[in-house]
N, C-alpha and C positions, 0 to 999 in steps of 0.2 A: 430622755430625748437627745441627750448629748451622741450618745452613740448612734440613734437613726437618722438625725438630719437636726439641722440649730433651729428648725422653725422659723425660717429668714424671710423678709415678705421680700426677697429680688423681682425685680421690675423683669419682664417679659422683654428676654433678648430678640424675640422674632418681630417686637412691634417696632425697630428700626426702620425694616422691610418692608413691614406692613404702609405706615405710617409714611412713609417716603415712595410709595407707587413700585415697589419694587417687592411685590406678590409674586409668585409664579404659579397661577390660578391654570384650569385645564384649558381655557381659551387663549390665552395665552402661551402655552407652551405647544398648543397642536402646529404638526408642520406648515410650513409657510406653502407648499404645496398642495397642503389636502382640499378635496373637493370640497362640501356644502352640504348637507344633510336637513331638508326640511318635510315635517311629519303633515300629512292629507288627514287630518282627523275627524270623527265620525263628527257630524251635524246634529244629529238627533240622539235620544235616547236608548230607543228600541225599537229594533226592525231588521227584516230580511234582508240582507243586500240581493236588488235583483238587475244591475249595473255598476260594474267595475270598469268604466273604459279608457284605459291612461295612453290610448295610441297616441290624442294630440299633446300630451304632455312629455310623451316620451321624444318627442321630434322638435319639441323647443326648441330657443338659443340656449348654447349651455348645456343643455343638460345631458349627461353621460345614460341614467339610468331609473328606474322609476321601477320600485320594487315593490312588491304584494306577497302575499301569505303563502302563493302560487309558487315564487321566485323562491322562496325561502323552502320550502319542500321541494320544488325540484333540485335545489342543492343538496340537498340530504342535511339540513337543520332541521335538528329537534326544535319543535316549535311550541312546544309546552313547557310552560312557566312554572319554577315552583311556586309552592305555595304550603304551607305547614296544615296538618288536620290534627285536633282532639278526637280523646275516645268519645262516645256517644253514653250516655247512662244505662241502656241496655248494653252495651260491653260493643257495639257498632262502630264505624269510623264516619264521622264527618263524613259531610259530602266533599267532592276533588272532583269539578266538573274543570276540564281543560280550557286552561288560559293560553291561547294562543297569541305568539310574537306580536304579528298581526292580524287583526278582523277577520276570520274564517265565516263565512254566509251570512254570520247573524251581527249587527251588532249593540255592545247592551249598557254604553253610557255615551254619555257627551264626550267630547275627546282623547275616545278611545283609536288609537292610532289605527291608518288602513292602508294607508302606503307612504314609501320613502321616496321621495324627488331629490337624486344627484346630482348636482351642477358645479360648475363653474363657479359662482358667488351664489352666496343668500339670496339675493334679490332674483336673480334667473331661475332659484328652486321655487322661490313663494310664487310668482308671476308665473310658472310653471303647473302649480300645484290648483292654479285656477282653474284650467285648463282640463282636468278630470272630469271626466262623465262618473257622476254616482246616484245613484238614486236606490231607495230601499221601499219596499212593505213597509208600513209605519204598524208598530206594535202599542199597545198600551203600555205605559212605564210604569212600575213600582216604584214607590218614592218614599212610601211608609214604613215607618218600622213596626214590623208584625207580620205575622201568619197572613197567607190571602192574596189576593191578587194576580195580577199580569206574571206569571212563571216565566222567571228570569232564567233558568238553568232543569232541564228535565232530571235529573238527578237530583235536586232536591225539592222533594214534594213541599208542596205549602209555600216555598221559598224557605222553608229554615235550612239551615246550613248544618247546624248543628244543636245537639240536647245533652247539654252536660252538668254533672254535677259532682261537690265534692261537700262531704259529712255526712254524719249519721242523720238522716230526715226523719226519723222513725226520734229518735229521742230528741232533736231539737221542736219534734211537733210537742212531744208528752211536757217538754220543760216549760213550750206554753201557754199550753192545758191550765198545769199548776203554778200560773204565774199569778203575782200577787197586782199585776198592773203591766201593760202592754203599749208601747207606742209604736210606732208604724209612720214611715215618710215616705213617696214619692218624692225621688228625686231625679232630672234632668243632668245629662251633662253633655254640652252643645257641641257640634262640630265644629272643627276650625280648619284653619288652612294652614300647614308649616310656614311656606315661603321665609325660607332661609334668604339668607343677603344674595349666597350665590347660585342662579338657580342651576336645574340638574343640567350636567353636559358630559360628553365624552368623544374621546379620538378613536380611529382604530387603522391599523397597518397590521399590513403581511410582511415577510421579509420571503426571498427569493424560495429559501429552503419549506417555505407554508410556517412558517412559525406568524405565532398572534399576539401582537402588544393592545392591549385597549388601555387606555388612561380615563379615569372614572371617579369624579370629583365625588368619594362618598365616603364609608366610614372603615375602611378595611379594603385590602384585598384578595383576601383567600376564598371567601365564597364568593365572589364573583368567579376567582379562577376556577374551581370547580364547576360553575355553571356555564360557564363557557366551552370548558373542554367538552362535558355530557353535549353540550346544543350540539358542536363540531365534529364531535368524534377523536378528539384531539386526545394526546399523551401528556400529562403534568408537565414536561419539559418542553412542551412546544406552545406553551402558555406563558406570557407575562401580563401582569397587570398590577399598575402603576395608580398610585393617589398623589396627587401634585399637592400645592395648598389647597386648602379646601372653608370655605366661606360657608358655615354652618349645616349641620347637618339634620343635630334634634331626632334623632331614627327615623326620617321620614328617608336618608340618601343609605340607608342599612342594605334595602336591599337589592338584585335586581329588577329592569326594568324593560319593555319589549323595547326602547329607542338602542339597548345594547348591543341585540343580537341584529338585528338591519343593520345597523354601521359599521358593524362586522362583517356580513355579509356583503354588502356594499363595498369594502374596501376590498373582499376579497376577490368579487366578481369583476371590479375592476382593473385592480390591479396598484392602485394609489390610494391613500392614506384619505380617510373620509372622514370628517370633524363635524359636529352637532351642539350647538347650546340652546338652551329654553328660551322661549322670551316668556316676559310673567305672567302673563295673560295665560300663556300654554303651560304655565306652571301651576297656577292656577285648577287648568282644567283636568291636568294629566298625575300631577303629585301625591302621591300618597298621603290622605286625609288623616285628620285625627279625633282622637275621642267618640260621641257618636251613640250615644246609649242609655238608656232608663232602667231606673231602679225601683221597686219596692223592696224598702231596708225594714226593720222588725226588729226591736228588743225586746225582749221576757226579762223582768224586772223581781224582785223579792222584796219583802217587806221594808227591808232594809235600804232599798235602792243600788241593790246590788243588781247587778248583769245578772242571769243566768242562760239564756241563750240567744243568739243572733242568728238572724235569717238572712239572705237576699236575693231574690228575682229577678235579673237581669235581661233586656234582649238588647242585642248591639247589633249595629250595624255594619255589617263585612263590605258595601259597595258588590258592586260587579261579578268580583271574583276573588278565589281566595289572593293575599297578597302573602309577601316571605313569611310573616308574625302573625296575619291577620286572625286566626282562629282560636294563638294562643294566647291571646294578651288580653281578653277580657273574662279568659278562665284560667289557666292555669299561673298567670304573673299577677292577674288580678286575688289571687287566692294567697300567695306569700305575706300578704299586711292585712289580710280579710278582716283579723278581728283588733289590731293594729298595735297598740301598749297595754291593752285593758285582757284580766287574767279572767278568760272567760275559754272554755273546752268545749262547751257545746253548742255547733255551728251549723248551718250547714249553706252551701252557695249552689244555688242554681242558675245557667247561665245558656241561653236560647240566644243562637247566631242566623241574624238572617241575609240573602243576599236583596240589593236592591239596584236600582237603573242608576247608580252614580257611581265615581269613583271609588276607586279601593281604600277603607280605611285599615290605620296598620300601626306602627306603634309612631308617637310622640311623647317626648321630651316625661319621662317617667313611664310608659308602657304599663299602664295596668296597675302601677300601687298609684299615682294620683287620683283614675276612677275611684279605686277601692277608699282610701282616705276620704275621698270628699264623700263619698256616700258614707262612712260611718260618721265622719265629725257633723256632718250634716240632721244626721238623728243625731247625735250625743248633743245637740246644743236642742232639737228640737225636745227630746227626752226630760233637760231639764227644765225646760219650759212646764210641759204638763206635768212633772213632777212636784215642781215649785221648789226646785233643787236648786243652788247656785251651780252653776255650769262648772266654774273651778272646782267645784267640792267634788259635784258627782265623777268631776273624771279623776280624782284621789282617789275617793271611795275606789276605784275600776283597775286600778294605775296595777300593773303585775308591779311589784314590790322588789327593792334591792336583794334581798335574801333569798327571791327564789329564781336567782340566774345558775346557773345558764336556763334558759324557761324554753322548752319545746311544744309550740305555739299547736292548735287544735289541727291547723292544719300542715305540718308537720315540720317547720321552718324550727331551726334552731338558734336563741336568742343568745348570744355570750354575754354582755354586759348590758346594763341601764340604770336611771337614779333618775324617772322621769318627775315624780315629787322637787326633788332640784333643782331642776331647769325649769318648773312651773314659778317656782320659788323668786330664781331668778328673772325671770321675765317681767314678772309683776311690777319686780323693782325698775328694770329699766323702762317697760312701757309709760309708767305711773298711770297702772289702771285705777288707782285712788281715787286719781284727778281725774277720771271720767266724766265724773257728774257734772263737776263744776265745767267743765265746755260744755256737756250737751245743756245744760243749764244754756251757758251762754250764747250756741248758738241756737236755741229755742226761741230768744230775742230777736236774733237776726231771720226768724224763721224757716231757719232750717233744721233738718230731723240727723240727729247722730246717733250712728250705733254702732258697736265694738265689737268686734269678730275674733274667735277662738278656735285654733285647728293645733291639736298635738299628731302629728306624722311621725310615722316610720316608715322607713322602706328598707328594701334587700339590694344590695349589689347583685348584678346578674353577669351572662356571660360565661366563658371561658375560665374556668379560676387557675390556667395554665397559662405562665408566658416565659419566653426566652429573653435575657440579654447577652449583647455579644460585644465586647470592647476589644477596638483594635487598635494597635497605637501604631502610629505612621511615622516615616520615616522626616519629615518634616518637624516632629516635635508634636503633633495632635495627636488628638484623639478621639476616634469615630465611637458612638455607641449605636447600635442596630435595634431597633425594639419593634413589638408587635404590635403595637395601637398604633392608633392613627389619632393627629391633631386635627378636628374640627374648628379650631380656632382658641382651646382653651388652654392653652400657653406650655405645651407637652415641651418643646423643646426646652422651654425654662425651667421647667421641675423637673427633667429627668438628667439633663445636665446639671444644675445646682446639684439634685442628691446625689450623683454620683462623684460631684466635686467634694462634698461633705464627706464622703466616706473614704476617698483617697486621697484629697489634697491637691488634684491634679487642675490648675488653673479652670474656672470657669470658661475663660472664653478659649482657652485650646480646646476643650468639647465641641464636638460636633454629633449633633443628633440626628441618625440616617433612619426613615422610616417611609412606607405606603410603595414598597417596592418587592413581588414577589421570588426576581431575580436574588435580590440580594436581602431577603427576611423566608426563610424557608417554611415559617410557619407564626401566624399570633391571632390574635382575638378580635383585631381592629377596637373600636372605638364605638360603646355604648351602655348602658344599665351601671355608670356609675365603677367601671371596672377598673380604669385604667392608670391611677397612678398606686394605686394597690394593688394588683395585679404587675404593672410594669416595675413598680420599683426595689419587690419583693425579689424579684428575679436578676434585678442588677444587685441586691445585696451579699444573695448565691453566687452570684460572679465576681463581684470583691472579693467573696469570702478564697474564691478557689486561687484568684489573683496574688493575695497575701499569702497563699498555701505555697504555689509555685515562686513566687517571686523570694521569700524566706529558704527554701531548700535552695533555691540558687545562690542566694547572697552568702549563704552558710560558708559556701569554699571561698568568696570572693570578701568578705569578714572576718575570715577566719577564724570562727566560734561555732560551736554547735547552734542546731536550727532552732532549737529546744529557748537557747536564750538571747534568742530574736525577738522584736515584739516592733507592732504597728500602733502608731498612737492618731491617724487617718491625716496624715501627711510625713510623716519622713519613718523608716527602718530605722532603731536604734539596735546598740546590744554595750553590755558593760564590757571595755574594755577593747573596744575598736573606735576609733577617732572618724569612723565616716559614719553619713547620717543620709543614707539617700533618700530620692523624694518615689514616686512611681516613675514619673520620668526618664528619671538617671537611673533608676533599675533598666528601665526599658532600652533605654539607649545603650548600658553596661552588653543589656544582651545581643543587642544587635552589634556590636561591635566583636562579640565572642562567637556571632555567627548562629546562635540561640533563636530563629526566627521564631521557634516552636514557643516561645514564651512573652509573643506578640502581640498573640489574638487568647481570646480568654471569653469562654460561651458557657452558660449554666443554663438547665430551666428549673422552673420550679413551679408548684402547684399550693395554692393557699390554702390552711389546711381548715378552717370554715370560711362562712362567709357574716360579712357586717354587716351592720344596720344599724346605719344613719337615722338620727331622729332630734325631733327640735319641737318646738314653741314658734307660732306663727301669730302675733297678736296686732291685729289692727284695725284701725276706726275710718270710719266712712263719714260724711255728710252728703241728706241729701235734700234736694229745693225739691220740696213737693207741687209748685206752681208748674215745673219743669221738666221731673224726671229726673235733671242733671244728676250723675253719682261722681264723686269727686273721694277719689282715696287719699285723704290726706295724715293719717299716722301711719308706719309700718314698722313693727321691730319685731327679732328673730335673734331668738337662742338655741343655740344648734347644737348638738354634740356631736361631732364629728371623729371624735378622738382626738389625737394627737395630732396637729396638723403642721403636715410641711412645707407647706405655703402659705402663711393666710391670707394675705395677700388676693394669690389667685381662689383661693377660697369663697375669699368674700366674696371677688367676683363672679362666681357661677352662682353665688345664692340671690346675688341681683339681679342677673340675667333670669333664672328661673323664675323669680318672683316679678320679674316684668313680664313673661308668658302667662304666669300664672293669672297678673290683672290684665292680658290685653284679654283674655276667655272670657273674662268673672266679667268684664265690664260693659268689654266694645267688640271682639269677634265674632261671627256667626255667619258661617255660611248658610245658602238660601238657596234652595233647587222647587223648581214650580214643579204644580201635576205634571208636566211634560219632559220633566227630568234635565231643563235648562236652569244651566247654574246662574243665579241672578247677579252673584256677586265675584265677577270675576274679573276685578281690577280696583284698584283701590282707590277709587270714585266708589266705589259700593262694599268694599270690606275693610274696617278699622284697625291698623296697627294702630296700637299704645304708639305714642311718642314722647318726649322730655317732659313736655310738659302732662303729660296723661299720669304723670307717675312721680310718688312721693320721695323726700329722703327715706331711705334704708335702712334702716337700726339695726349692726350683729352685732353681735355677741357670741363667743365661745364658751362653753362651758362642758369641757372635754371626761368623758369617760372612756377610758382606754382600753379601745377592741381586746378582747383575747385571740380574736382569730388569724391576727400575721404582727408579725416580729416587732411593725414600727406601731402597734396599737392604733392604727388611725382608721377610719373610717371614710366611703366613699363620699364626695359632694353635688356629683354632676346635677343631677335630679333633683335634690331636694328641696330650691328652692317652689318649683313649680308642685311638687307634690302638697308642700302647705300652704301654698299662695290661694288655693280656688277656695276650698270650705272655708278659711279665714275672712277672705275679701266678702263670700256669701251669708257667714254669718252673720258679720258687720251690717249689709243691707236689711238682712231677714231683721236684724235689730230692730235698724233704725222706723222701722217700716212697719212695726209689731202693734205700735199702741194704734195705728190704721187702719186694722184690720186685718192686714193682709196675713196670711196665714201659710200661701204657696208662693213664694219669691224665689224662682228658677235664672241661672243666669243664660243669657249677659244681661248684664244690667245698665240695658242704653236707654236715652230718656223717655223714649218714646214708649217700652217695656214698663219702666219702673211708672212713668205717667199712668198705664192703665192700669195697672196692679193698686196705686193710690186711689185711682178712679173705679176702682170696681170690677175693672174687667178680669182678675183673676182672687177676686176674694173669697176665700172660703163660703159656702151654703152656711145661710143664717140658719 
């Protein structure tokens, strides 16, 4: 570790700024000039438009311009959104029914945007925006997931979206023909609402030449700039786009959105700078959803209680229309952890995407391996139930074993290291599932019901496995690093300046971390699947390395010894037999004094040569008041292996933050759309964040097996706490809730849920 980074927990230099109101978030940095941008959005679920009349809105006080789907084609904007397609199991494509900017004739959710009110202030756009004549045909809404119903999109019959699959079906049937014993779960996994802190917003400006700045609080810039150019017709160089801070993102701000291309337009048709923020209500109704989908999961079993094949049957729900992820994240990212640590080859996933009359769902905070997990852990605990199996044992018994790494998993993901026996090992100790007994013991007195929850996760990094760093040292005595992620808030500038301090020496706080800029970053991955300080810092090590190549061959004439017996010890240039000892600095500064600009700036990229996977132990206990429902998660501890870690620090803190999304799912979220495809919970009068109190102390633990896949051994964090957080928290309930009967405990688990489930209304047929 000495040589990748000391593994230092440094406090988070950005939370100065943070912490002192001195963010520079996208609504605050939009010009003091720009106009106002407020979205007309649909009212209903599904219908004809057969009134668009915005002539008294457009003659308001205020307001410059009031744009529709019209406005935007008659510019010559591409007004089709992407949206990603799967193959289909006959070798077909997905359906790709066109998502338009704005509401073209039909339209097919609740706050689905219809037109753009330009004004003067906010208040003149909304008080504007009254003033529209709309009225539509009212359609019946889809709101179920399944085949049937109200057609949402004539390109895809039935409503399904898409019929995909991946294994051999033909021999995971035969494995469980000759199985020795079969379990079988439905499982739920409930929609939620991102709502990050800060909700979605963006600027946009022309300059004189038609060149396009958009600033866009989200998770990268580069796909946006590409979508931008395709809408415009625009050339790479007549694009910029800009990520300022950015106040959480979770892949729900990953991709674009129709408010980008009207503000574009809008600023362009005007002529001035036109700025847009959410309020949360409209975030609410307009933000890319998450999760969203049912399982039938399947294990074929051997005398032994060994695995021999896994099944599962999925339909999810796509909302609307396709979104950027939407078609891949419940088949093909869901398939990377399918069968998750356990050494089982015959699989097979089936996976039915339907559209329905609500928002887009798309990916959240794990994309597709925390489905995947919670439906397996969810049978592996129900398995050893009807087994009569201790749940630790049977997933030993399963556990793919230290000797046969690297293990190239059924569905084709390649495993470099694990020692998941270990980590079970440890957890034990620090949960003290010993002492279980004796509280539920004890609170069986106090009359409440305990049960202890077990989730072993894996997941894959995703993304880009390509990133660039570019160090440039200033005249001033600093030093700029340029990289290609983007910070959502988890502390990038303090891990990428620390490690790059650690490997040169060159004062922490002279670093200066430059990023979300497509001007001055010509190419990176942004910010998601767990990618970015593996990806980012592998590629600052490439540019150390080329650093020390050129800076050595310089100092050679300037030390006067060959290059050869030069050496870097990651803060000063020594060599036997020369009396100086420079730092990078005083290299730097030697050259710019020799007029050497060219050994300034210093850019490598690199590409990772596999990819990790992060995995851990998520063990925690619940109680719950059966008088009430109440679920009250009061133990939580997590041993994680993450590799080698260069923060832990920041570490921990993503495996908290995860595992508080994890319990606001498992307990208290759940969005709620009636027959009429009216969102019922869209304000927090009606949808549950977790708060301080909703949520326990956090127990990590590290217990590092060291990546083979890049240089510094470590493994990604972003994700995983929420990938073990839902099957652990669900096991814990289905526990305690076991000797009641209840047999089907879906989350969340709010009291009024868990009430009827004690009470009958979801117990198993006697």
């Amino acid at each position: 570790m000495e040589k990748f980074g000391k593994s230092q927990p440094v406090k988070r230099t950005e939370d100065v700024r943070f912490l002192t109101g001195h963010g520079r978030y996208v609504d605050d940095v939009a010009p003091v000039e720009a106009l106002h941008a407020y979205f007309f959005r649909s009212p209903v679920a599904h219908g004809e438009i057969t009134e668009l009349d915005i002539t008294d809105a457009a003659e308001a006080d205020g307001v410059h311009a009031v744009l529709t789907v019209a406005d935007l084609e008659a510019a010559g904007v591409k007004i089709a959104m992407a949206g990603a397609v799967v193959d289909n199991r006959d070798g077909t494509k997905g359906a790709a029914p066109v998502r338009p900017a704005l509401a073209k004739g039909r339209v097919r959710y609740v706050g689905e945007p219809v037109a753009a009110i330009i004004a003067e202030t906010l208040a003149q756009a909304r008080d504007a925006a009254e003033l529209i004549m709309f009225d539509v045909d009212d359609l019946d809404a889809k709101t179920d997931l399944g085949p049937g119903g109200p057609t949402v999109h004539e390109e895809a019959p039935d409503n399904r979206a898409f019929d995909w699959g991946m294994g051999d079906e033909a021999a995971t049937q035969a494995a469980f023909e000759a199985a020795a014993r079969v379990v079988s779960l439905d499982v739920d996994d409930n929609r939620i609402i991102v709502n990050a802190m800060e909700p979605r917003g963006c600027y946009a400006e022309w300059s004189d030449e038609g060149r396009l700045h958009i600033a866009i609080n989200g998770q990268g810039v580069w796909a946006h700039k590409g979508h931008m150019q395709r809408a415009f017709g625009l050339e790479p160089d007549q694009v910029r786009v800009t990520n300022p801070d950015v106040g959480g993102g979770f892949g729900m701000k990953a991709m674009s959105y129709p408010e980008h291309y009207a503000v574009a337009q809008a600023a362009r048709a005007l002529g001035r700078p036109v700025r847009w923020m959410s309020e949360r209500t409209e975030a609410m109704l307009s933000d890319n959803g998450g999760r969203d989908l049912t399982s039938l999961a399947e294990f074929a079993f051997d005398a032994d209680n060994r695995i021999t094949a896994y099944r599962v049957h999925t339909k999810c729900n796509l909302g609307a229309y396709n979104s950027g992820f939407g078609q891949p994240i419940q088949t093909m990212l869901f398939s990377k952890v399918l069968m998750g640590v356990y050494d089982v080859q015959t699989t097979y996933l089936h996976v039915e995407g339907y559209y329905t009359n609500t928002v887009q769902v798309d990916a959240y905070r794990g994309a597709g391996r925390p489905e995947a997990i919670y439906v397996l852990e969810r049978l592996m605990d129900r398995a050893a139930r009807e087994l009569g199996v201790d749940p630790w044992e049977l997933r030993r018994i399963n556990f793919i074993k230290p000797d046969q790494f690297p293990y190239t998993t059924a569905t084709g993901e390649l495993y470099d290291v694990g020692d998941f026996g270990r980590l079970v090992t440890r957890v034990r100790q620090v949960a003290d599932t010993d002492g279980f007994a004796a509280r539920r013991a004890a609170d069986a007195k106090r009359g409440l019901l305990r049960g202890l929850g077990i989730c072993y996760y894996i997941e894959s990094i995703l993304g880009d496995p390509s990133e660039a760093a570019h160090v440039v040292f200033e005249a001033d005595g600093t030093v700029k690093i340029y990289v290609g992620t983007q910070s959502n808030g988890q502390g990038h500038e303090t891990v990428y300046a620390a490690f790059l301090s650690d490997q040169t020496g060159i004062p922490l706080e002279a670093i200066t971390v430059v990023q979300g800029d497509s001007d001055l970053i010509a190419k990176g991955g942004g910010t998601g699947g767990s990618r970015s300080v593996t990806t980012q810092n592998t590629a600052t090590l490439a540019t150390v390395d080329k650093m020390k190549e050129v800076f050595t061959a310089f100092l050679a004439d300037e030390m006067g010894v060959p290059a050869a017996e030069i050496s870097f010890d990651d803060e000063r240039f020594r060599a036997d037999g020369s009396n100086l000892t420079p730092t990078m600095l005083d290299v730097a500064e030697m050259a710019r004094e020799k007029g050497r600009d060219d050994l300034l700036s210093h850019k490598e990229r690199s590409t990772l040569p596999g990819r990790s996977y992060p995995n851990g132990v998520h063990v925690t206990e619940v109680t719950v008041d059966p008088e009430t429902g109440h679920v009250v998660t009061d133990r939580y501890t997590v041993v994680d292996d993450f590799g080698n870690l260069i923060n832990p620090m920041l570490a921990e803190g993503q495996v908290h933050g995860g595992v508080a999304q994890g319990i606001g799912q498992a307990v208290q979220e759940r969005v709620v759309y009636d027959e009429d495809g009216q969102l019922l919970t869209a304000s927090f009068m009606d949808y549950a964040l977790p708060r301080a109190t909703d949520l326990p102390h956090i127990s990590f633990t590290s217990e590092p097996v060291p990546s083979t896949a890049n240089a510094m051994g470590m493994k990604g964090c972003g994700e995983a706490g929420t990938v073990g957080a839902l099957a652990a928290v669900a096991n814990a309930v289905q526990d305690a809730l076991w000797d009641h009967d209840v047999r089907q405990a879906d989350m969340p688990f709010t009291p009024h849920r868990v009430w009827e489930m004690i009470n009958g209304g979801q117990r198993a047929a006697e």
